[in-house]
C-alpha positions in Angstrom: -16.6 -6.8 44.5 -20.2 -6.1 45.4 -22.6 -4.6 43.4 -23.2 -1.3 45.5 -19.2 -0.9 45.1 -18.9 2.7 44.0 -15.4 2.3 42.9 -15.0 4.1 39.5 -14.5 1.9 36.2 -11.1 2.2 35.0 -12.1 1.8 31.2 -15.2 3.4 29.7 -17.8 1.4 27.7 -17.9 2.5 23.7 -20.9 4.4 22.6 -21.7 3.5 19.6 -21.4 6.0 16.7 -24.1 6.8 13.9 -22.6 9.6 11.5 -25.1 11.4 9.7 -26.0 11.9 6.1 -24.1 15.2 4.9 -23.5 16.6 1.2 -20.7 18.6 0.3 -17.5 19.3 -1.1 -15.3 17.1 0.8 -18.3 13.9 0.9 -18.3 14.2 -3.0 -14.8 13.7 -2.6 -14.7 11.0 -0.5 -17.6 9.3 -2.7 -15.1 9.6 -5.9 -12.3 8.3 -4.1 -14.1 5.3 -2.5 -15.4 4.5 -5.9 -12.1 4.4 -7.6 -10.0 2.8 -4.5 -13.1 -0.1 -4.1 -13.4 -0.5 -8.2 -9.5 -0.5 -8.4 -8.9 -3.1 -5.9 -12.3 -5.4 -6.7 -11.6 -4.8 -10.8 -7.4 -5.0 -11.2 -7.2 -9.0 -11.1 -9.2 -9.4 -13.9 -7.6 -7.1 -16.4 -5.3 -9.0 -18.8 -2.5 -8.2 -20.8 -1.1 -10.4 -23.9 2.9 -11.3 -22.9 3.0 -13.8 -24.9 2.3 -18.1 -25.4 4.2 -18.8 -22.6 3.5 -16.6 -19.4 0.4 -15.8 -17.9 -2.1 -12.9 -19.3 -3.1 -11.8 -16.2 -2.1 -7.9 -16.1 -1.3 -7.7 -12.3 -0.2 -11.0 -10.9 2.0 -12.0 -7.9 3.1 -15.3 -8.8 4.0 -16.4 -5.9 4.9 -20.3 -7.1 7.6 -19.0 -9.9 8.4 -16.0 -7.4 7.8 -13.6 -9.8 5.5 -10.3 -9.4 4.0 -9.1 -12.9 2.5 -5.7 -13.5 1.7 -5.1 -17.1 4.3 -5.0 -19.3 6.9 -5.0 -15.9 8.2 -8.4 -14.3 9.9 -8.4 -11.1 11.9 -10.9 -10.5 13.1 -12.7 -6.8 16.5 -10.7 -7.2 15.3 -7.8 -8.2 13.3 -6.6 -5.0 14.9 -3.6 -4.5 11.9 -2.3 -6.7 9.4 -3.1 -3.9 11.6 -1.8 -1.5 11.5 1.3 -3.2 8.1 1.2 -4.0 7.7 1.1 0.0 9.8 4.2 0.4 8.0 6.2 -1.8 4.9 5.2 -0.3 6.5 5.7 2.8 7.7 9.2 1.9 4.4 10.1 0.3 2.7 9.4 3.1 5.0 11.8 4.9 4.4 14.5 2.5 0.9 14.8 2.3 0.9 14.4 5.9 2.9 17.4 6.5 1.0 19.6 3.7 -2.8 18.6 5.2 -2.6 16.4 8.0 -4.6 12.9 7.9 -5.9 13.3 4.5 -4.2 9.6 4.1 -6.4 8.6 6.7 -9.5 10.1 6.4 -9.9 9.3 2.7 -7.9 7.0 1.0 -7.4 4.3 3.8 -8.9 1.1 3.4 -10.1 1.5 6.8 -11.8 4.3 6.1 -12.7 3.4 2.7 -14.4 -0.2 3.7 -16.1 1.7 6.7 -17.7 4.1 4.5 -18.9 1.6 2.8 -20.3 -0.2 5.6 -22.2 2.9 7.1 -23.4 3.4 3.6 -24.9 0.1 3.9 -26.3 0.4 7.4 -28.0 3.6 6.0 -29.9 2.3 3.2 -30.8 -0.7 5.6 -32.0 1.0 9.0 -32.1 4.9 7.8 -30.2 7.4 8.6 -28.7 8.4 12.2 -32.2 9.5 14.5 -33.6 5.9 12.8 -30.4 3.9 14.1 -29.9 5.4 17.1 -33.8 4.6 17.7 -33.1 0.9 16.8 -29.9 0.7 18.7 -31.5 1.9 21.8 -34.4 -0.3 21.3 -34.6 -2.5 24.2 -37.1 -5.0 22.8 -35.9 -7.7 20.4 -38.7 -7.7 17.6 -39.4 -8.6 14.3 -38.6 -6.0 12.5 -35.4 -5.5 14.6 -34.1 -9.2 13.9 -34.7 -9.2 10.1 -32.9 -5.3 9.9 -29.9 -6.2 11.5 -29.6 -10.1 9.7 -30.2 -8.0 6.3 -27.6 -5.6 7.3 -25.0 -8.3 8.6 -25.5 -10.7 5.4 -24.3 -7.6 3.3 -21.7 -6.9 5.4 -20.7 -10.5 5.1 -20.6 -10.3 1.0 -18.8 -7.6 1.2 -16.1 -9.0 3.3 -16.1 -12.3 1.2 -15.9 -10.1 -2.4 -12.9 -8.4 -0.5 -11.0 -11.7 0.6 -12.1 -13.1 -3.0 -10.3 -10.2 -4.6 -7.8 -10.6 -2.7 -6.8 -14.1 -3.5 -7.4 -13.6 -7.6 -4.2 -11.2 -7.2 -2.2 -14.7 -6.7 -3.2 -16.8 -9.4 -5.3 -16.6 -12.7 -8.4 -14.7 -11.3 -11.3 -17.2 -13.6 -9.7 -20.0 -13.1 -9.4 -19.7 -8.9 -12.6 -18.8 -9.2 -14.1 -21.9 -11.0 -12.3 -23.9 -8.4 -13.5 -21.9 -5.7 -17.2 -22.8 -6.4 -16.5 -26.4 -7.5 -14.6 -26.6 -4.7 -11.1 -27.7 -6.1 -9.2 -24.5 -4.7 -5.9 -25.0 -2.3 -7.0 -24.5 1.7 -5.4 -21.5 1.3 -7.2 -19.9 -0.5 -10.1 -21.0 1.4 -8.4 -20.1 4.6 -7.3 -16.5 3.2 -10.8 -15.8 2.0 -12.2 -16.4 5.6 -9.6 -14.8 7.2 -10.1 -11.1 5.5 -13.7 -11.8 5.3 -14.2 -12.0 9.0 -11.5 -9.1 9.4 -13.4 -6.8 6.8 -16.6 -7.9 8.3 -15.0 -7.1 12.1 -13.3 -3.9 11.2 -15.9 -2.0 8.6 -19.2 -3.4 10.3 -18.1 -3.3 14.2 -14.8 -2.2 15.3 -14.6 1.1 12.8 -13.1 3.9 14.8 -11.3 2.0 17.3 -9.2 0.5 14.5 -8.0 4.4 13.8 -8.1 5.2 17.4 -6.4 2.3 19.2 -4.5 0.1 16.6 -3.4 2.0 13.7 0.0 3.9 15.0 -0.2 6.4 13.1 -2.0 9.1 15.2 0.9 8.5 17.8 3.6 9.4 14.6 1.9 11.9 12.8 3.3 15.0 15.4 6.8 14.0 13.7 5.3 15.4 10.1 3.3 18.6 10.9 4.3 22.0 12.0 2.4 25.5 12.2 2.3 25.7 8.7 0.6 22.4 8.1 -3.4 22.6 7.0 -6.2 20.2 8.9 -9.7 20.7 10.0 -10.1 23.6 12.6 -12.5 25.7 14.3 -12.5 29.4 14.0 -13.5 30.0 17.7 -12.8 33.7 17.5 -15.8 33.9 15.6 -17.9 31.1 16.3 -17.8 32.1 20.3 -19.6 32.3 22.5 -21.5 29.6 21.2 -25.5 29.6 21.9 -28.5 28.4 20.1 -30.8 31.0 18.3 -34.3 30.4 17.1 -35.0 31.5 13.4 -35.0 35.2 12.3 -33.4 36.1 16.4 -30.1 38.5 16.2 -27.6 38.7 19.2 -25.2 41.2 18.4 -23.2 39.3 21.5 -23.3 35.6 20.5 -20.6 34.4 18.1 -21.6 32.8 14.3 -21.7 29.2 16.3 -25.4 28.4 16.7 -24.1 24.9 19.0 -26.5 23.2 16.3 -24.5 19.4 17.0 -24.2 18.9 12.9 -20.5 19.0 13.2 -20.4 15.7 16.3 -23.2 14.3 13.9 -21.8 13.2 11.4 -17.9 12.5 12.5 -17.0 9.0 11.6 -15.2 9.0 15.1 -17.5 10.8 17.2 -15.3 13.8 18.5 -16.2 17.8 18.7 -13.8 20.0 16.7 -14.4 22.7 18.1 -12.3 21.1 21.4 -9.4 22.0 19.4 -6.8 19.6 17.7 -7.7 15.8 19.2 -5.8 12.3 18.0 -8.7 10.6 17.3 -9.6 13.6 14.3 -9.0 11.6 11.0 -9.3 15.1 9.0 -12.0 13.8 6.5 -13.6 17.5 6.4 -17.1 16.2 6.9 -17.4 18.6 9.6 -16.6 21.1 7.3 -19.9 20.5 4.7 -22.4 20.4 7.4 -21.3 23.5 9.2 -21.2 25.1 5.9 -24.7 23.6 5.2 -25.5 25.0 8.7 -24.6 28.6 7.8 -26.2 28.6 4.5 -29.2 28.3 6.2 -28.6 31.3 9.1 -27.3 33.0 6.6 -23.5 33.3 8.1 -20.6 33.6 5.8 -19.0 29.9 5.2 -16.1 28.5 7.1 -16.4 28.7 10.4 -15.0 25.1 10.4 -12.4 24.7 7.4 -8.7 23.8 6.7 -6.5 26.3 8.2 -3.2 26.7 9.3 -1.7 27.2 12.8 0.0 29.7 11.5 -2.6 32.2 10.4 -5.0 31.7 13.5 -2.9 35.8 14.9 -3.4 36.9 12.0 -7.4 36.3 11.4 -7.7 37.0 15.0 -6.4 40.3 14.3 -9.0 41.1 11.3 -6.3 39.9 8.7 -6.6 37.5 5.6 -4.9 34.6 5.9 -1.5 33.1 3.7 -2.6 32.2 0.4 -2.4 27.7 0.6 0.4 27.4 -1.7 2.5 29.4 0.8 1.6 26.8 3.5 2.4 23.4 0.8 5.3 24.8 -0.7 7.9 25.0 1.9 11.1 23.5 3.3 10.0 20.1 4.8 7.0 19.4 2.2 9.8 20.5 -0.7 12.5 17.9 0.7 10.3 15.2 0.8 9.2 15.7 -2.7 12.8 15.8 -3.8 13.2 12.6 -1.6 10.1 11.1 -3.3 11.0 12.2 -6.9 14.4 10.8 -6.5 13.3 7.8 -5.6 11.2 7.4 -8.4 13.2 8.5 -10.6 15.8 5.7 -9.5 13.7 3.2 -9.9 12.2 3.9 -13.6 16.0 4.4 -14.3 16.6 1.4 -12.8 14.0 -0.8 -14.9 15.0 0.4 -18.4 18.9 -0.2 -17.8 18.0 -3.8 -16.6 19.2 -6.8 -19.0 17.1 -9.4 -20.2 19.5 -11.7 -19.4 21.0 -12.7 -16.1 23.5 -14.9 -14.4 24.5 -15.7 -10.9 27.5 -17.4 -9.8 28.2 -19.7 -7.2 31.9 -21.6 -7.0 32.1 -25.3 -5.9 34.2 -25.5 -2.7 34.4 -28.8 -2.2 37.1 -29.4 -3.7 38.1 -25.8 -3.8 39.9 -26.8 -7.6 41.3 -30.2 -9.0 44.9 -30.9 -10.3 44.7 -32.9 -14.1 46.5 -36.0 -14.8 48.2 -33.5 -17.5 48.9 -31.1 -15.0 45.6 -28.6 -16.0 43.7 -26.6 -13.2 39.7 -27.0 -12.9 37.4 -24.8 -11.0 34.0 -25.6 -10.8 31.0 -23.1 -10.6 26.9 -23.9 -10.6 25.8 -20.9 -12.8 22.0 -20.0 -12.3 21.2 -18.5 -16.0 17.9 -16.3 -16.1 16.4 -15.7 -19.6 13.7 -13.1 -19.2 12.5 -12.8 -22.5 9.4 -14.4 -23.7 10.7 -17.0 -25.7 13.9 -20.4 -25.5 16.9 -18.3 -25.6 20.4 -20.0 -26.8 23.4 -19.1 -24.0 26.6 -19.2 -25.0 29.4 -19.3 -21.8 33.0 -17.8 -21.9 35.6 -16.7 -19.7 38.3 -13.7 -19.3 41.0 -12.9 -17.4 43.4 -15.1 -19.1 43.6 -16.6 -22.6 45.1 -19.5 -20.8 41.6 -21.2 -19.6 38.5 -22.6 -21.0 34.9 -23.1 -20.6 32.9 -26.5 -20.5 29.6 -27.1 -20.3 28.5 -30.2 -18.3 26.0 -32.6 -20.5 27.3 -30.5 -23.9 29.9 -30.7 -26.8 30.1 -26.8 -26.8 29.9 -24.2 -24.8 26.3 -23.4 -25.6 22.9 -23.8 -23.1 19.1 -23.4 -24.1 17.5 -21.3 -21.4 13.6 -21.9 -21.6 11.6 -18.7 -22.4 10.6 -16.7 -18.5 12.8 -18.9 -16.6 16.0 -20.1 -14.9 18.4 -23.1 -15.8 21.3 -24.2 -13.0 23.8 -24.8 -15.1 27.4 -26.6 -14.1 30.6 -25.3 -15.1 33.7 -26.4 -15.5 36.9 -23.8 -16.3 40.2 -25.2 -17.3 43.5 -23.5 -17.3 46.4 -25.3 -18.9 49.1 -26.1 -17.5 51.6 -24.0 -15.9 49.5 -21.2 -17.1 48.2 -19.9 -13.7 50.4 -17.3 -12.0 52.8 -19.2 -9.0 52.6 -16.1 -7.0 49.0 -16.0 -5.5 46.3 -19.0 -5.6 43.2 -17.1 -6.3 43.0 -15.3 -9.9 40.4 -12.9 -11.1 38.3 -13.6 -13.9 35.2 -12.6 -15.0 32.5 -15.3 -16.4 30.4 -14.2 -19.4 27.2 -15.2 -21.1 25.8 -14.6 -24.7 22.9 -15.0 -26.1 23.5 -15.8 -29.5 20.1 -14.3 -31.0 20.5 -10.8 -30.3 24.4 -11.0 -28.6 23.3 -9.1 -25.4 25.5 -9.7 -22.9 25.9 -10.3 -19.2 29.3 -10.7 -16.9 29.8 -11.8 -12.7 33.4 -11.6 -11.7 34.4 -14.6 -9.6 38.2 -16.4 -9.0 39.9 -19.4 -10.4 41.3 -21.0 -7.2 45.0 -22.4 -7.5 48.5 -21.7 -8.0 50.7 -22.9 -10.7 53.8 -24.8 -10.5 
């Protein structure tokens, strides 16, 4: 194709965006939240909690070598991921109800996208000023100096940043001092090494260059959130009955014809993804609300009464058309479909704490041998075999003791002991074999598979815990 080709270019090159520095209501509220999500995430690993002499201290560990997931006083254990599965639902379903109450509030201030990219912008602020100065630099067609050492200062921040984020990351996985002694001496795995570069060059990617074509382009979201609002649901609007027609004014002019929208720009100024709200309802609108503080800023100064831009429901837009107030909030949250997935959500959780204080802090699995399915005794006796996985989750070397019921006919032995007693070490697992014995002639001759449920003790406290298997063969 030659270069005087006027054929029009299929994709558009991306402008970079500089949001501007605005104060408010809803950037107070994002400051808060970035401060607690970032100190949260960067402070949880070190946090300790005393379990005991032999299990780690570390309060919030996913121990991913014992398969174990600790979270204070909670252990989950391999079998018992049900709780994250339901941890995911109720995240899921969250996300579902405060999607259909205010639209992206998920997204445009809790989201670690979001949240890191904040951060970043905060950054690039202090470093190369606020938007007129970066837009000045960015457009800057000569490399100098001063151009160089701004954007190396700003990158090398970025890049700790990044690296603190793939460090924290990695100290959720094993005791957070210790990795990081080994990370500077050197002794770590390569995989922590190799995690560490990979979310630092992600964080460092996404926060510093990629920003709102993350939320734009690769998050799905956007595309799924239609499912979760209705008329009744509250995001970021523009009251164009009264803002139009738009036109600028100079200071201390009156046009009795020109609606409350001056068409000052602060609204596209500082959007984190660059779009006009008052085009109406657009995908790439995170519903962050900053467009909300510096119109209100904007009207402060004119002297226009507040909320020209503001949360608002579909709903009311005939009714303040018409002159009238709009539904109180509450009438727009508390409704069928937010209601349901609250119920949903509270279920949930309610299931799962239920779930955690019923557990047992001991545990067996059972696992018959099948090969031989049973074995015929020189005295005519019936043995079954079993490998028995015995879980002692209490912080200390429990004594097991096995039994058996379903007939008083057989008997329990313990491979490698006189009795029918095992020592489980404290936090752990012990494979145990089997062995149950039915005497002769004692096993029904009508069917060759007999219920029976398999039993352990633990003889310090006498909790118990039961699997039901079957005793294979038929007696003669």
């Amino acid at each position: 194709m030659s270069s005087t080709d006027n054929t029009p270019k299929l994709y558009k090159a991306r402008e970079p965006i500089f949001p501007r520095r605005v104060s408010g209501v809803f950037r107070n509220l994002k400051w808060i939240i970035m401060i607690l999500t970032l100190g949260v995430y960067y402070v949880s690993p070190w946090l300790r909690f005393d379990r005991g002499p032999k299990l780690p201290d570390q309060a919030i560990l996913v121990d991913m070598a014992n398969r174990r997931f600790f979270f204070f006083w909670i252990e989950i254990w391999p079998h018992e991921f049900y709780f994250i599965a339901g941890l995911l639902i109720m995240a899921g379903l969250g996300l579902f109800l405060f999607t259909s109450a205010a639209g992206r509030v998920w997204c445009g201030y809790a989201c670690p996208q979001t949240v890191w990219t904040d951060l970043y912008i905060l950054v690039e602020r202090w470093i190369e000023g606020d938007r007129n100065a970066r837009l000045r630099l960015h457009r800057q067609k000569k490399l100098d100096l001063r151009k160089v050492r701004l954007r190396l200062t700003k990158w090398f921040v970025w890049l700790l940043i990044g690296l603190a984020t793939g460090g924290a990351w990695v100290f959720y996985f094993t005791d957070a001092p210790t990795l990081l002694v080994d990370l500077v001496t050197g002794n770590a795995h390569p995989v922590a090494y190799g995690t560490m570069a990979v979310l630092t060059a992600t964080t460092f990617f996404f926060g510093g260059f990629a920003r709102e074509q993350i939320c734009i382009y690769a998050c799905p979201w956007p595309r799924i959130q239609a499912a979760m609002m209705d008329e009744d649901t509250l995001v970021v609007g523009y009251r164009h009955w009264r803002g139009e027609p738009r036109g600028k004014l100079r200071k201390g002019e009156i046009d009795p014809n020109q609606g409350d929208c001056i068409d000052c720009m602060a609204c596209v100024n500082v959007c984190p993804v660059g779009i006009d709200i008052r085009d109406g309802q657009q995908l790439e609108c995170i519903t962050c609300a900053l467009c909300i503080d510096a119109c209100d800023e904007v009207m402060d100064k004119i002297g226009k009464p507040r909320g020209l831009i503001d949360y608002m429901a579909l709903k009311d837009e005939p009714m303040e058309i018409a002159g009238q107030p709009p539904r109180p909030i509450w009438k727009h949250i508390l409704r069928p479909r937010t209601l349901m997935y609250t119920a949903l959500w509270s279920a949930v959780g309610f299931g799962l704490v239920f779930a955690l204080f019923i557990r047992s802090d001991i545990d067996m699995t059972v696992a018959p041998v099948r090969n031989p399915t049973y074995v015929t005794l020189s005295d005519g006796s019936i043995r079954n075999i079993y490998d028995v996985r015995l879980r002692n989750k209490l912080g200390d070397d429990r004594p097991f003791q096995m039994s058996v019921s379903g007939s008083d006919a057989l008997s329990v032995e313990i491979e490698g002991g006189a009795d029918q007693t095992v020592i489980v070490p404290a936090d752990g697992t012990k494979l145990q074999r089997v062995y149950v014995v039915a005497l002769p002639k004692s096993v029904p001759a009508t069917s060759d598979r007999t219920p029976i449920t398999m039993w352990v003790t633990d003889t310090t406290n006498n909790e118990r815990a039961s699997v039901g298997t079957v005793f294979n063969g038929k007696g003669k």
